[in-house]
C-alpha positions in Angstrom: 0.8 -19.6 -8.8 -1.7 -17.1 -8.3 -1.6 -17.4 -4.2 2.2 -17.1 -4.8 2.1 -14.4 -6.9 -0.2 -12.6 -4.3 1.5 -13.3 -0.8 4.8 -12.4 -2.1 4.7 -8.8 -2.7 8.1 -7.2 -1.4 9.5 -4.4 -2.0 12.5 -1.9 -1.2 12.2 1.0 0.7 14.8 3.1 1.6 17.9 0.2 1.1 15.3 -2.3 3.7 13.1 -4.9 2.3 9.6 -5.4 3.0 6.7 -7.7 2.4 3.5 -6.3 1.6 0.8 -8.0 3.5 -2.6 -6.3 3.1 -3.9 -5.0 0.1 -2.1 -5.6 -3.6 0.5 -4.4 -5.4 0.3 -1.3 -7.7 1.2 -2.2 -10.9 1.1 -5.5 -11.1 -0.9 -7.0 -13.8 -2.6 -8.8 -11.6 -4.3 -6.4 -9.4 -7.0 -5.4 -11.4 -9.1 -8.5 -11.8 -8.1 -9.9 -8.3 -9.8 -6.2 -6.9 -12.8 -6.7 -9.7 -13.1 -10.3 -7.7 -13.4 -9.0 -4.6 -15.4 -5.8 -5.7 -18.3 -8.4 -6.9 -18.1 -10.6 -3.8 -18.2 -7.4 -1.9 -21.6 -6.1 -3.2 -23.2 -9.6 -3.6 -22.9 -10.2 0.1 -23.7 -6.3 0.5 -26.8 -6.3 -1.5 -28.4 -9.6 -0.3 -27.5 -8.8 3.6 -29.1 -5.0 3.3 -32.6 -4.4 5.0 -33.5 -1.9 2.3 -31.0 -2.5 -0.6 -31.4 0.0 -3.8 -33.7 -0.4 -6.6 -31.2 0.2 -8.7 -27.3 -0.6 -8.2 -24.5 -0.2 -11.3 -20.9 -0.2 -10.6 -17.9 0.2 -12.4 -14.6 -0.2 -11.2 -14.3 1.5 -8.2 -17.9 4.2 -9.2 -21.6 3.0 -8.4 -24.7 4.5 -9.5 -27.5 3.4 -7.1 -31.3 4.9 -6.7 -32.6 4.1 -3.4 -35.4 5.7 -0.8 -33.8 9.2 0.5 -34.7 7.6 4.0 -32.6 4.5 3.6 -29.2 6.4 2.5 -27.3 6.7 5.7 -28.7 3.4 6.8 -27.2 1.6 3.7 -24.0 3.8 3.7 -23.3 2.3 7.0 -24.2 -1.2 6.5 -21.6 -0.9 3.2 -18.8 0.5 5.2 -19.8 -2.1 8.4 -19.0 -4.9 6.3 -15.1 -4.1 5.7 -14.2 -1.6 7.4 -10.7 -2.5 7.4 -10.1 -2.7 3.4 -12.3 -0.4 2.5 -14.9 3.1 2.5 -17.6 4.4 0.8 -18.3 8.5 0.3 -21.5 9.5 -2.1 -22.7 12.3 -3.7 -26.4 12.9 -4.2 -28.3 14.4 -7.0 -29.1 18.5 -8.0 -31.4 19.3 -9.6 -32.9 16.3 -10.2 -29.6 15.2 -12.3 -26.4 13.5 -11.6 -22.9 13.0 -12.7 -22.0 9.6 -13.1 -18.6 8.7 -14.9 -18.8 11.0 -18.5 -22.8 10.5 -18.5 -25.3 12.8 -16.7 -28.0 11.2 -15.1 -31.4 12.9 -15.3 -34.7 12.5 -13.5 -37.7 13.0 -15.2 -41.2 13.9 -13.2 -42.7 10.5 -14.2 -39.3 9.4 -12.2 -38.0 7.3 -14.8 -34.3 8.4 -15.9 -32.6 10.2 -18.8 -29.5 10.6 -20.0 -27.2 12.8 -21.6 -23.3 13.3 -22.2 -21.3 14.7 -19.1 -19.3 17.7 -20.1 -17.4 19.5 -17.4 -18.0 23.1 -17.1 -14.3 23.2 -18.4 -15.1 21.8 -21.5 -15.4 24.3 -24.5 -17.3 22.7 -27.4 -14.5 23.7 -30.0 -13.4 22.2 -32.6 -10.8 22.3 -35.5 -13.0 24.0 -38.3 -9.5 24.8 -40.4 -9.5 24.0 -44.1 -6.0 23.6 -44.0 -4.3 20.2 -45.7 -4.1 17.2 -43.1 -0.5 15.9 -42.3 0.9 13.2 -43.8 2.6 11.8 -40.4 3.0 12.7 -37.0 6.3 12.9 -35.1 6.9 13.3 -31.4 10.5 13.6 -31.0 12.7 14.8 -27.7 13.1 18.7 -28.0 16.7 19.9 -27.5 17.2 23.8 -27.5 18.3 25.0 -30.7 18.0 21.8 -32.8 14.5 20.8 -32.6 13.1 24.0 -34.2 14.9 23.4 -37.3 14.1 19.3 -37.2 10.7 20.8 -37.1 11.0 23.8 -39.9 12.4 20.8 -42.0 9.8 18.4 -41.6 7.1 20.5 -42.3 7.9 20.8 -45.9 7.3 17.6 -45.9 4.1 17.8 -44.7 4.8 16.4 -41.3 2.9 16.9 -37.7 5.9 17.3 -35.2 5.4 17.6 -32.0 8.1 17.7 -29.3 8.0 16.3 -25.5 10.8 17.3 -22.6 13.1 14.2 -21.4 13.3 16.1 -18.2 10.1 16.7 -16.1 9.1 18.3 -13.0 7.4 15.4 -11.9 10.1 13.1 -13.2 12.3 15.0 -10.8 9.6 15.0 -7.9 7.7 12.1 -7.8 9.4 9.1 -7.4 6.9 6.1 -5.8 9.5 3.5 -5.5 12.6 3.7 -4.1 15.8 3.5 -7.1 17.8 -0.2 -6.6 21.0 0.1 -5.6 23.8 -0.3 -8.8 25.4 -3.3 -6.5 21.9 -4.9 -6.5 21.2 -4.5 -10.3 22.5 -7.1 -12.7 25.1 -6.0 -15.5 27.4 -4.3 -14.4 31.4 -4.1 -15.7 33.2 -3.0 -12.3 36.8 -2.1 -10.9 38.5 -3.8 -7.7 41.8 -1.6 -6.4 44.7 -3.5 -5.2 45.0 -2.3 -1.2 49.2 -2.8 -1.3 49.9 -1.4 -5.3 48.0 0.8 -8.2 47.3 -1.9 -10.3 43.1 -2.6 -10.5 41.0 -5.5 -11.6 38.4 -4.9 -14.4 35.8 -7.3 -14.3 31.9 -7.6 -15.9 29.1 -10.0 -14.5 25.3 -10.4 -16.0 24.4 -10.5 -12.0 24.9 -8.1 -9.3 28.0 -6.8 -8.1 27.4 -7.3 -4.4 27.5 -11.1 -5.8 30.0 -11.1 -7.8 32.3 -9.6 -5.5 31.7 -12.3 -2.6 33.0 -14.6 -5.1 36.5 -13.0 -5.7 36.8 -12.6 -1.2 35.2 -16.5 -1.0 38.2 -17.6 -3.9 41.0 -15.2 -2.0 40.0 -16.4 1.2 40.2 -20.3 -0.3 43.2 -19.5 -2.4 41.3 -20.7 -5.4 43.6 -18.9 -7.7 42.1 -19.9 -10.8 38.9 -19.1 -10.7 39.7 -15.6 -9.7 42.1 -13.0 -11.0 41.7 -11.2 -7.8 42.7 -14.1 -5.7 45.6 -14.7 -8.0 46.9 -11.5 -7.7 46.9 -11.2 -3.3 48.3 -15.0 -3.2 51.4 -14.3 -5.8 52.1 -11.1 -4.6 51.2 -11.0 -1.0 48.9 -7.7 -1.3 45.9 -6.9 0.2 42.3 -5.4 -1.9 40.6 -2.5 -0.9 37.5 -4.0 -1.4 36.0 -0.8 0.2 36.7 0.8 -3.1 35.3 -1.2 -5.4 33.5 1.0 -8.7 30.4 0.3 -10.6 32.1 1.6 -14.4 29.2 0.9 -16.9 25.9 -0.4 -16.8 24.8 -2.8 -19.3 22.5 -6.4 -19.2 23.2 -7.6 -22.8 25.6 -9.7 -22.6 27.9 -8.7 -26.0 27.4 -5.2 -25.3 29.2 -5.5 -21.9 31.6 -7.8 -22.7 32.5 -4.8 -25.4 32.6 -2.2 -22.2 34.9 -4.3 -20.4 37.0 -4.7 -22.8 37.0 -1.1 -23.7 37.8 -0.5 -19.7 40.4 -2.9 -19.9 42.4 -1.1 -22.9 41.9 2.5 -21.2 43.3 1.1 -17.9 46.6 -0.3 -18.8 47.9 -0.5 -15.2 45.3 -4.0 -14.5 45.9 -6.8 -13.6 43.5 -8.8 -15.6 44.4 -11.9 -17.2 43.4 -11.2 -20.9 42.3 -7.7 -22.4 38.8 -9.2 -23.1 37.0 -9.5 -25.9 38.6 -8.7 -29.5 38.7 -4.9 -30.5 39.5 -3.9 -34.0 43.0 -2.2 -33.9 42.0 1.0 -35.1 40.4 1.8 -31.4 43.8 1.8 -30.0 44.5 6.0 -30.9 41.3 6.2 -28.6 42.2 4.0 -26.3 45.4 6.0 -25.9 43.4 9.4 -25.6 40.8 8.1 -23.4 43.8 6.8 -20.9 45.8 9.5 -20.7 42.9 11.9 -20.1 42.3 9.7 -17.2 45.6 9.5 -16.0 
């Protein structure tokens, strides 16, 4: 399962499929421990091949501390990067002042040359800290901030005695950065769709818990077949000698629960009297018809 997992990264790029084939995947939950894996196979073979290895050598993750002989550095450096140089490269960073900066711990030399160490602060760091006397919260909330409403959300909740904090459902790098390309709608599962009769007005309403492009090569496989009752679609060109304009097909809603889009179909189905559809889907309670009216002819 694991070599599966590992030689079957694809992914989309720009509507084309591709299979990763060096390196692995980002995000996947098994990257981490499969790159630890290699990480101490790495230095095993780097340590024990080395003509002057370090004294000392302490790695985490992806960061190693090492002391070894000023006149073996660039000697080791390049036996580490000789070994892989195709996966991967190693930079370093020596000591000043007889002190380093490794991770959030500063490394010191002492004149005896044994070490010492101390907590890492960046020279951003401030040392404040909250000396207020006023009352704790009871709670904290983090809630979406919308212009105008949160401030008074927040003037109420503080009576209460409440932390509120507020964070923006619209970012810059939300907008920006985007590492993976977006699947395309017809490629998603759930969706609740329209097909266009070609020849008349009338459209087919339709939902499917797998993808679109899917689901609509079944209704052209059933019209080209003439299985009429498996598909509305079908049964419409056959008894009425029209064409669909496939081309047009619509993506309406968006929805992988299953009772929850058998609800939006229906809904779509009301709102669209001039379908085609079989039945009008699922039961509504009659008191969404005065909606149903509005919603149509708003449409129409």
């Amino acid at each position: 399962m694991l070599e599966f997992c590992l030689n079957n990264a694809y992914f989309m790029f720009e509507e084309d499929l591709y299979l990763q084939t060096d390196g692995l995947t980002m995000g996947s939950p098994i990257s981490p421990p499969v790159a630890d894996l290699f990480m101490e196979s790495f230095e095993q073979e780097a340590l024990l091949t080395a003509p002057n290895p370090p004294r000392i050598w302490k790695r985490y993750v992806d960061d190693t501390f090492c002391v070894i002989e000023r006149e073996h550095l660039a000697s080791f450096l390049t036996h580490l990067n000789n070994l892989r140089k195709d996966v991967i490269k190693f930079t370093y960073e020596e000591e000043t002042n007889d002190q380093l900066a490794f991770l959030d711990i500063l490394v010191k030399r002492k004149p005896d040359l044994s070490l010492d160490t101390a907590v890492y602060r960046k020279k951003t760091h401030t040392d404040q800290t909250d000396t207020t006397d006023e009352p704790r919260p009871n709670a904290t909330v983090i809630l979406p901030y919308v212009a105008g409403t949160s401030e008074a959300i927040r003037k109420v909740l503080r009576k209460k005695n409440l932390c509120v904090y507020f964070k923006t459902t619209n970012t810059l790098k939300q907008q920006l950065v985007q590492p993976k390309d977006p699947i395309p709608k017809d490629l998603q599962p759930g969706a609740i769709y329209s097909i266009p009769c070609g020849s008349c007005d009338q459209v087919y309403i339709g939902e499917t818990g797998r993808t679109l492009k899917k689901r609509t090569s079944e209704h052209q496989r059933d019209t080209n077949s003439g299985n009429t009752q498996k598909s509305a679609v079908a049964e419409h060109v056959w008894q009425n000698q029209h064409d669909i304009d496939g081309d047009n097909t619509k993506i309406l809603d968006m929805n992988t629960k299953w009772s929850e889009r058998k609800f939006m179909e229906a809904w779509h189905i009301h709102s669209t009297p001039d379908n085609f559809n079989r039945d009008k889907g699922v039961d509504i309670p009659p008191e969404w018809n005065r909606l149903f009216k509005r919603t149509s002819d708003q449409v129409n």
